[in-house]
N, C-alpha and C positions, 0 to 999 in steps of 0.2 A: 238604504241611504237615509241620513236625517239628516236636516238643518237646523244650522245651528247660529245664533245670534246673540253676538257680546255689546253691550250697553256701557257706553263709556259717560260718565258723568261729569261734573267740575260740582259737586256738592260740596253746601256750607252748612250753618249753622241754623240756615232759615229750612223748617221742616216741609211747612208747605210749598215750598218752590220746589225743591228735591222731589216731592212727593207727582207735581204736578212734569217736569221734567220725564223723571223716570216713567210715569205713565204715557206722555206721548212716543218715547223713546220704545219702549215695551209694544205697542198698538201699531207701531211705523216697523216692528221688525213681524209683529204674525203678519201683517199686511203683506211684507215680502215672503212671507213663506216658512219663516222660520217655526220649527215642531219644540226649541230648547231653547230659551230666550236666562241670560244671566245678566244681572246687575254688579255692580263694583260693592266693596268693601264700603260700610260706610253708608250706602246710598241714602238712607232716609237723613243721616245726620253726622257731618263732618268739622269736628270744633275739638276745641280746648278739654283736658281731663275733667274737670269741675264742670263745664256745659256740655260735657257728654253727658255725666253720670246725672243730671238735671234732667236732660233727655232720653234717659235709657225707657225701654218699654218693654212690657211684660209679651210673652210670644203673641197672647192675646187682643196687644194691643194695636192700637189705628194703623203703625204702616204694614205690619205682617198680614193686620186684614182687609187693608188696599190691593194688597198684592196679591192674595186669594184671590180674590173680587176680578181681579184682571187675570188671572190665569185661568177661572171659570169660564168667563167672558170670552175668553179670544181662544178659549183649549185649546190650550201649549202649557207644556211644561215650564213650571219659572224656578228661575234659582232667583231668592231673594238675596241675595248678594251676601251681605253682614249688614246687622245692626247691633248696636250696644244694647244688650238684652239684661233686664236689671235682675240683679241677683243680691236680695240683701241689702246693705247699702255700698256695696260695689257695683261693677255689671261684668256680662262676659260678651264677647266676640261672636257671634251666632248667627250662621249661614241654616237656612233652610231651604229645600228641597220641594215645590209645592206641584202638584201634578194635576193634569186638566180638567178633574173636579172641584179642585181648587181644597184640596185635602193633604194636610201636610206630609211629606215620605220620608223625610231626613231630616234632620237638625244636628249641625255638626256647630261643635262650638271651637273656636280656632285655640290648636296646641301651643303652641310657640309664642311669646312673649314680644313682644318687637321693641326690645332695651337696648340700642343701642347709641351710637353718636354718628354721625352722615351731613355731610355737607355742615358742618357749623352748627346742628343742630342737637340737641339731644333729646331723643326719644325714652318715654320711660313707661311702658304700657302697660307694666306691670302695678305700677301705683296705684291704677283705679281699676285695672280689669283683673280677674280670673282665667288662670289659662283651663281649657277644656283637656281631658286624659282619655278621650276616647276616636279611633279611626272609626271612621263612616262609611260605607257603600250603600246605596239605595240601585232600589228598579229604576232605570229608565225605559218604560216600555217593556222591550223584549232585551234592553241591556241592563248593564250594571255601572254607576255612576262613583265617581268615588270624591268626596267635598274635600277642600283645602282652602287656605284664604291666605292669601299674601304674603307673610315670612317667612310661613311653612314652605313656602319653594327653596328654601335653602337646606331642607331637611331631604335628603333624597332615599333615605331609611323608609319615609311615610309613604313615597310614593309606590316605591317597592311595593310595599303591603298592600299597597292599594291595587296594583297589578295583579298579584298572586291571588287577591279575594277575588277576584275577575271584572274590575273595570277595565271598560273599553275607553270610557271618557274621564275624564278629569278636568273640574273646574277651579279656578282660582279666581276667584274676586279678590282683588286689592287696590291700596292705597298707593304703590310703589313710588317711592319718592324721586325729583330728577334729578340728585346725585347720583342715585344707585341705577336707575334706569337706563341713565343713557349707557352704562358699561355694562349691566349689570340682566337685564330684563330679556332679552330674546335667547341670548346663550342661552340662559335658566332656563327658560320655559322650552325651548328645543332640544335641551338635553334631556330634560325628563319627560318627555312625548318619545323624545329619542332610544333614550334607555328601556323604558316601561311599554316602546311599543303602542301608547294609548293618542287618541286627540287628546288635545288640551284646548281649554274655552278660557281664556285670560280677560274680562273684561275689567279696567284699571279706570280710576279716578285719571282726571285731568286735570290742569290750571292748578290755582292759587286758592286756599281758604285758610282766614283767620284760625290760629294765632299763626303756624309757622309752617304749615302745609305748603309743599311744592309739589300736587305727583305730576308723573313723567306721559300718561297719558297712553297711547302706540297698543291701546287693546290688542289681543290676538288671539288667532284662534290657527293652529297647529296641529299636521296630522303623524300618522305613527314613524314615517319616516324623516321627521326634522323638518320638513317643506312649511312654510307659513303661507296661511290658505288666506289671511285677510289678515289685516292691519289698518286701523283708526286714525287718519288725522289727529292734528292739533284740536280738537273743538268735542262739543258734545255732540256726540250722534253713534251708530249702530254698525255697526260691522257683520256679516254675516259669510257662511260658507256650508256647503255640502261636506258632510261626512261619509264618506265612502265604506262602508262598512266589508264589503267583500273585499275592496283593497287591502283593509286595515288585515285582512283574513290572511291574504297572500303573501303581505309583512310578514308575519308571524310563521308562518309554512315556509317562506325558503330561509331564514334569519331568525333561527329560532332560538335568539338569546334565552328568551323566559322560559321553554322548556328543557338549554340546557343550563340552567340551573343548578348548581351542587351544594344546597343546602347544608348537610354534614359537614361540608368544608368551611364552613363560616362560622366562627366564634368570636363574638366580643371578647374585646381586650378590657381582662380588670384595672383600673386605675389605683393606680399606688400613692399612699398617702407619701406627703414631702416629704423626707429625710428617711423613707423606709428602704 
């Protein structure tokens, strides 16, 4: 059994508040008990592409090693959520992984671009960020954890992989916006707990932040059979749930999608250039 606790935020542009936030948020979930405590996308700093990349910080920098500091301190594992990690004078999208020494295990930096158009809005994330080319699984303990951050749930290829290397859990910190959330957010996240047989730990921005951020909020946390073990109010605060780990066992034993698997049988389809 673990527990496990998703951190829902409403972060803006002011760092120290975020900062100060997330650490009561963080300290209120080992308090209940939680052994795996995750942050949203975003958490130290939620803004505009030109005041992100103003605020990007080096892995070394103040909020990554706030966040040490509290995973030492309260030993539990933390997923620091994402921050804009500078790279250059762009940044990238980077979820790390820090474990109850307060020593980093993972850093996954998010694949997927989030360029699209949603609610009246247009997203272009590619302009200031770099997207990451590499899947992740770290130790959790005595499991295997596999990192993902918010768009990436639309990718269900990643998840895959991340099943097959042998995660049990899977986390997604994101920003999920409330056009796409309200339709869009628990199918996702319970099809691919579903499919993949894993938890999923969703913890999600809330509210409103400058310039044109809406997220949808409804953190979750999700076990291998599509059941939603907890779910977050409107507001900032902490959601928490047992993982049942010999359940997740007994999924897999009589519904043994992922071992009947037929690899051989699956071939990408080549894309043919127009008029070929």
């Amino acid at each position: 059994m673990l527990r496990a606790a998703a951190v829902q935020l409403n972060s803006t542009g002011h760092v120290d508040r975020n900062l100060e936030a997330a650490e009561r948020l963080v300290r209120a979930a080992a308090a209940d008990g939680a052994e795996l405590i995750a942050l949203p996308e975003k958490w130290n700093l939620l803004a505009g592409g030109e005041e992100l990349l103003a605020g990007a910080e080096a892995l070394d920098g103040p909020s990554l090693s706030a966040a040490r500091d509290w995973a030492r301190r309260l030993g539990v594992h933390l997923l620091a959520g994402s921050i804009a990690e500078r790279h250059g004078d762009r940044a990238r999208n980077t979820s790390v992984l820090i474990d109850p020494h307060g020593e980093d295990v993972a850093v996954y930096r998010k694949i997927h671009m989030f360029d699209v158009e949603v609610g009246g809005v247009s997203y272009r994330e590619s302009e200031h960020e770099d997207a990451g080319e590499e899947i992740v699984t770290a130790a959790l303990g005595d499991l295997i954890a596999g990192l993902t951050v918010c768009y990436d749930l639309r990718f269900p290829e990643l998840y895959r992989i991340l099943a097959v290397r042998g995660a049990r859990v899977i986390t997604i910190p994101s920003a999920f916006t409330l056009a796409t959330g309200r339709d869009h957010w628990e199918v996702l996240l319970r099809a691919r707990a579903v499919e993949n047989q894993v938890f999923v730990v969703a913890p999600n921005q809330v509210g409103e932040a400058p310039p044109h951020y809406h997220s949808f909020g409804r953190s979750m946390i999700v076990d291998p059979w599509g059941v939603v073990l907890a779910t977050a109010p409107d507001e900032e605060c902490f959601v928490a749930a047992d993982l049942d780990i010999a359940a997740q066992e007994r999924v897999r034993e009589k519904l043994p999608s992922l071992a009947n698997r037929r690899p051989a049988a699956y071939v990408w389809p080549q894309l043919q250039e127009a008029g070929a």
